[in-house]
N, CA, C and O atoms as a MOPAC input file, in Angstrom:
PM7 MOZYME 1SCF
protein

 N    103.97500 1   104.27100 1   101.79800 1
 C    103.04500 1   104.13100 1   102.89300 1
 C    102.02000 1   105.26700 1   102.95300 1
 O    100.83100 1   105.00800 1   103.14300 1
 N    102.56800 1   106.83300 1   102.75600 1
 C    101.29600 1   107.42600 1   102.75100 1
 C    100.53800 1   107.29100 1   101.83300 1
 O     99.61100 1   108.08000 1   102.01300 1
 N    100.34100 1   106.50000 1   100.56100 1
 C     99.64100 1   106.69000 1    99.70900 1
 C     98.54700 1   105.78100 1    99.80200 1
 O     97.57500 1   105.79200 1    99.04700 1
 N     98.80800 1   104.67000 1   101.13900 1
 C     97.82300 1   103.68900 1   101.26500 1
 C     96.35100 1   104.46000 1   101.99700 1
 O     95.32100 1   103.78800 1   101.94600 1
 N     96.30800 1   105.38200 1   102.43600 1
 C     95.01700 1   105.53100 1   103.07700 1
 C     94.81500 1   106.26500 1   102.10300 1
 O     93.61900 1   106.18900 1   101.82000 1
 N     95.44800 1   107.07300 1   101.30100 1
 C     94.27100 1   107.48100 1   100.25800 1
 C     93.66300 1   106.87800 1    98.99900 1
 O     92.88800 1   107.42200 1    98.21200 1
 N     94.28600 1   105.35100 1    98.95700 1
 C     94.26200 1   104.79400 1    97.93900 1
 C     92.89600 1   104.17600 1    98.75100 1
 O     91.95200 1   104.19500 1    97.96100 1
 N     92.54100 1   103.69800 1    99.92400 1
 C     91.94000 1   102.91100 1   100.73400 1
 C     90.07600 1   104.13800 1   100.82000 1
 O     88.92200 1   103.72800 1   100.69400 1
 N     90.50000 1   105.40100 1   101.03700 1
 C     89.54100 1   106.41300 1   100.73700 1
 C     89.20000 1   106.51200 1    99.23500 1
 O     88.18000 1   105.86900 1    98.98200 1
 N     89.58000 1   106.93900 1    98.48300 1
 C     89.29000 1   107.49300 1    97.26400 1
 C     89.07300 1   106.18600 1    95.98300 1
 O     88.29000 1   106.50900 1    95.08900 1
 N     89.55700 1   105.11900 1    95.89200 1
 C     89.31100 1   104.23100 1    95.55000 1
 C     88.58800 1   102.60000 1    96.18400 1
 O     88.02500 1   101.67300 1    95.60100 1
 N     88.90700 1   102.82100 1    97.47600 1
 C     87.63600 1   101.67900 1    97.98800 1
 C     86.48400 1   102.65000 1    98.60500 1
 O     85.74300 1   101.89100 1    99.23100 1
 N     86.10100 1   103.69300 1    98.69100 1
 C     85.25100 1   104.52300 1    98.73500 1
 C     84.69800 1   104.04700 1   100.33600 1
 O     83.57800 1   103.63600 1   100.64000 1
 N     85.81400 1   104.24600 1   101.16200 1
 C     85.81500 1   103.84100 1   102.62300 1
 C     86.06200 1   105.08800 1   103.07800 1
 O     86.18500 1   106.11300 1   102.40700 1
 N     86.15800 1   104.90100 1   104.73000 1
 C     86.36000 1   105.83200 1   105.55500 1
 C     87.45500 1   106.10000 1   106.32000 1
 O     88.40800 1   105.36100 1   106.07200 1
 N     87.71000 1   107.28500 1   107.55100 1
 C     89.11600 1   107.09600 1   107.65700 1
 C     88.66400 1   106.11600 1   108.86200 1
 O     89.82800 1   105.72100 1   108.93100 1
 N     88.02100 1   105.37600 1   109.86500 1
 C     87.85700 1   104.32700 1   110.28100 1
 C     88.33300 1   103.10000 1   109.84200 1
 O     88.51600 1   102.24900 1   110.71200 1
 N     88.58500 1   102.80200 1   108.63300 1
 C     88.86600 1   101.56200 1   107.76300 1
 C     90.34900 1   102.03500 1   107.39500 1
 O     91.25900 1   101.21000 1   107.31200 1
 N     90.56900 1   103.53000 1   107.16000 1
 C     92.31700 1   103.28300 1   107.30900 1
 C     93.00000 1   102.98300 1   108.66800 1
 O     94.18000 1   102.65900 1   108.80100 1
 N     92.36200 1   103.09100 1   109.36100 1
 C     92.62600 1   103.27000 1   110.81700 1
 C     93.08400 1   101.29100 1   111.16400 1
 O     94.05600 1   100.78900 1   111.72700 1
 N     92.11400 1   100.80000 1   110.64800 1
 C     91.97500 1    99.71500 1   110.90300 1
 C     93.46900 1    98.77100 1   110.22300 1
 O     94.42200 1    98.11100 1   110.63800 1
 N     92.84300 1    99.27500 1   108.87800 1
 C     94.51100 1    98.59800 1   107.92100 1
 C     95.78200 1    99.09000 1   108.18600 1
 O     96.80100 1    98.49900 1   107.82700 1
 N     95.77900 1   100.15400 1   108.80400 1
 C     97.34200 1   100.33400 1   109.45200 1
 C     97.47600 1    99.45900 1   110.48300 1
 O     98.25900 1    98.51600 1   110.36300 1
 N     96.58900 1    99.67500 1   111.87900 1
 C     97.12500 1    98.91000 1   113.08700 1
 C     97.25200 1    97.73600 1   112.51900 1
 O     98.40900 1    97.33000 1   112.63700 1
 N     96.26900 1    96.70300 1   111.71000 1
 C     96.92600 1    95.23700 1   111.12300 1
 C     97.86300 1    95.28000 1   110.83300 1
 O     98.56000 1    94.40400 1   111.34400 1
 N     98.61400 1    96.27600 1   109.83000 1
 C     99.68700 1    95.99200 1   109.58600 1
 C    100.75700 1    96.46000 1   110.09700 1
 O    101.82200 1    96.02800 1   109.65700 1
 N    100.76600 1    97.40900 1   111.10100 1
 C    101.81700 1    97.14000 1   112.23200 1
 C    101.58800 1    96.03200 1   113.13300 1
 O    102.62400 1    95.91400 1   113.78700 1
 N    100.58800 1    95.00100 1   113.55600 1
 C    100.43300 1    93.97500 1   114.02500 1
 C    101.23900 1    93.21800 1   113.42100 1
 O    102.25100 1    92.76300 1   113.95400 1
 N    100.88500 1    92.98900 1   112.22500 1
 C    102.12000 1    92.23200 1   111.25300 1
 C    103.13300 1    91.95600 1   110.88200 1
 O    103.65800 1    90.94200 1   110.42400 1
 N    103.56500 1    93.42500 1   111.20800 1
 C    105.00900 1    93.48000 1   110.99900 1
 C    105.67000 1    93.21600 1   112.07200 1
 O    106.87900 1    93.06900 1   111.89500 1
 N    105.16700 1    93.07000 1   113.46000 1
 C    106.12800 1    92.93200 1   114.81900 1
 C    106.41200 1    91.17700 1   114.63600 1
 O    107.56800 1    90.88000 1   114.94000 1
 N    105.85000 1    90.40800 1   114.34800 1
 C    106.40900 1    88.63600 1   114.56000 1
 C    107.33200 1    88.95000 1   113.23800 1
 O    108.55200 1    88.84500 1   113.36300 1
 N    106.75600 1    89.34300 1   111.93900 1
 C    107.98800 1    89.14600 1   110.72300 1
 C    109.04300 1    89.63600 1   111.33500 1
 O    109.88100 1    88.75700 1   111.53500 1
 N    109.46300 1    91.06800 1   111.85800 1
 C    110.59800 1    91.87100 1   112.42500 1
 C    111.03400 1    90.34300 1   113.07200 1
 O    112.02900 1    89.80900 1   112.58200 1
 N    110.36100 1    89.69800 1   114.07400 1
 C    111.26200 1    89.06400 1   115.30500 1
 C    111.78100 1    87.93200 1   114.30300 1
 O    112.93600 1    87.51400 1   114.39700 1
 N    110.77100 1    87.38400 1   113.21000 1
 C    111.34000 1    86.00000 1   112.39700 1
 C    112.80800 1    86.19600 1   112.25500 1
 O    113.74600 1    85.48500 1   112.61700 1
 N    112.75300 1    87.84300 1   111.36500 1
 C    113.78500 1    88.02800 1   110.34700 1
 C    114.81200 1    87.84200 1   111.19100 1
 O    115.64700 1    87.07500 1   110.71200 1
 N    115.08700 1    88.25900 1   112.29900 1
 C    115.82700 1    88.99200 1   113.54400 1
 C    116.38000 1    87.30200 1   114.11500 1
 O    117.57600 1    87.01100 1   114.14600 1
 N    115.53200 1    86.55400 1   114.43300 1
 C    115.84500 1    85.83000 1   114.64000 1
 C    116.99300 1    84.69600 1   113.45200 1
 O    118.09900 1    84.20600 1   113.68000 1
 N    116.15600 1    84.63000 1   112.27900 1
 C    117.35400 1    83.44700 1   111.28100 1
 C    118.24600 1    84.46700 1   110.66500 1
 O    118.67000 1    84.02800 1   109.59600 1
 N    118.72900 1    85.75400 1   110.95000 1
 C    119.66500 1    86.37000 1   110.99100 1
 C    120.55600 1    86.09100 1   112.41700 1
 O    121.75800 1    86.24500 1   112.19700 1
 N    120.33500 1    85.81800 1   113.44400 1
 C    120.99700 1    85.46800 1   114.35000 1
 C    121.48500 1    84.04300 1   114.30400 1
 O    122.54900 1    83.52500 1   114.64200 1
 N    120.41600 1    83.59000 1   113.79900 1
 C    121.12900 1    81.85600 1   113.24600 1
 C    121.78500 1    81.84700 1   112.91200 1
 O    122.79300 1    81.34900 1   113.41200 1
 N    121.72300 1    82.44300 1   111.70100 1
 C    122.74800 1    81.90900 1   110.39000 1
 C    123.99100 1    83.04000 1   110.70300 1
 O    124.84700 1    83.21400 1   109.83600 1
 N    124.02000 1    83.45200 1   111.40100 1
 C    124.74000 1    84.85700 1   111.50500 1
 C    125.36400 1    85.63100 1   110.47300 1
 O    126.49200 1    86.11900 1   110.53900 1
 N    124.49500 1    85.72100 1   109.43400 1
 C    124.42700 1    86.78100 1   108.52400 1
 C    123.67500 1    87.53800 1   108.34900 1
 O    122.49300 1    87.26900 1   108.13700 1
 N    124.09100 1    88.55000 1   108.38300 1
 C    123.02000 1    89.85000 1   108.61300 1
 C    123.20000 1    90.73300 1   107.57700 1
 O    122.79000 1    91.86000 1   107.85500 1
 N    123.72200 1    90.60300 1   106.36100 1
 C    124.13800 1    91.49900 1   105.29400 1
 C    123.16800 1    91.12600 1   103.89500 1
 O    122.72500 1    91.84900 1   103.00300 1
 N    123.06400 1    89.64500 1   104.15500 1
 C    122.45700 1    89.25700 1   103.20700 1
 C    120.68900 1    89.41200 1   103.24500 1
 O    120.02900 1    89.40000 1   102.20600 1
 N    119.87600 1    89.60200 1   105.05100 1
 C    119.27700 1    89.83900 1   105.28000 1
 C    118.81900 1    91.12700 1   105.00600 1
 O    117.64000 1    91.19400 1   104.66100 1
 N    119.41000 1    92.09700 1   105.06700 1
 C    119.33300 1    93.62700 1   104.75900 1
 C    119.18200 1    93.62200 1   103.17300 1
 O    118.11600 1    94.20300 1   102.97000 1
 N    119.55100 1    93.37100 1   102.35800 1
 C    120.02500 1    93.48900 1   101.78000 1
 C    118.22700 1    92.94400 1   100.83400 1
 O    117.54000 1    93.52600 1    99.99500 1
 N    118.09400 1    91.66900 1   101.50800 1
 C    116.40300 1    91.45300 1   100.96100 1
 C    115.44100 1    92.53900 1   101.74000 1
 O    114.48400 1    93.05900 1   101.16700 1
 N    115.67500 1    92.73100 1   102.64600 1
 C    114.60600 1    93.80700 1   103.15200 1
 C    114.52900 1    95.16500 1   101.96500 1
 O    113.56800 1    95.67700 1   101.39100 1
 N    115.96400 1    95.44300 1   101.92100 1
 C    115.62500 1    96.97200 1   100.96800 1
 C    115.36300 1    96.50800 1    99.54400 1
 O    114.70200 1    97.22400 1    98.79200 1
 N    115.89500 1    95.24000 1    99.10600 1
 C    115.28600 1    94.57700 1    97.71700 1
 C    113.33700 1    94.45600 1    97.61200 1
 O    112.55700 1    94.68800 1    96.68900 1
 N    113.13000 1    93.97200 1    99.08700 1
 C    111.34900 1    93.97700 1    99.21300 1
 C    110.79900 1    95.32900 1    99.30300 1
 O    109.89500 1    95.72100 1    98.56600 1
 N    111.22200 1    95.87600 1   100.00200 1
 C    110.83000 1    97.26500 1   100.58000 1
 C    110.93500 1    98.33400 1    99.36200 1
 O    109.95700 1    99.04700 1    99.13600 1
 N    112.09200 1    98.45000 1    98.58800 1
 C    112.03700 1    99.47700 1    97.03400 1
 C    111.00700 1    98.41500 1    95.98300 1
 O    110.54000 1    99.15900 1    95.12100 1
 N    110.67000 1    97.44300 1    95.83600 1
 C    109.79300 1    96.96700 1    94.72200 1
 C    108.50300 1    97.08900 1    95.96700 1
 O    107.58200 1    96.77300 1    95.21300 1
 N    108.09300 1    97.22700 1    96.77000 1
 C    106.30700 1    97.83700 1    97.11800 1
 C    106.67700 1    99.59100 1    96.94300 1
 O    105.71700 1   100.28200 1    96.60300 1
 N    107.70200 1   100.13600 1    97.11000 1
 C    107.28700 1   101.60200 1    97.00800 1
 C    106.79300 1   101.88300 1    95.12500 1
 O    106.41200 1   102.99100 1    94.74500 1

């Protein structure tokens, strides 16, 4: 995550206004996915297998 505003400065040759911008979207973003996940983990009531894709998604973007 910190490497996105400087990737957003130094290679889209933007400002810190425009990082400003692509973070709050994507904490916008992430609050309904959080409730999806949250939710068909309560469905299905497995919650191990859910975790388990989060840190599988989450280590292949770092």
């Amino acid at each position: 995550m910190p490497l996105i505003p400087l990737f957003i400065v130094v290679y889209l040759h933007s400002n810190v206004v425009f990082v400003g911008l692509v973070t709050s979207i994507s904490s916008m973003a992430s609050v309904p996915a959080l409730i999806m996940w949250g939710d068909l983990s309560d469905k299905f009531k497995k919650r191990k297998i859910f975790i388990l894709i989060g840190f599988l998604v989450h280590s292949y973007h770092c």
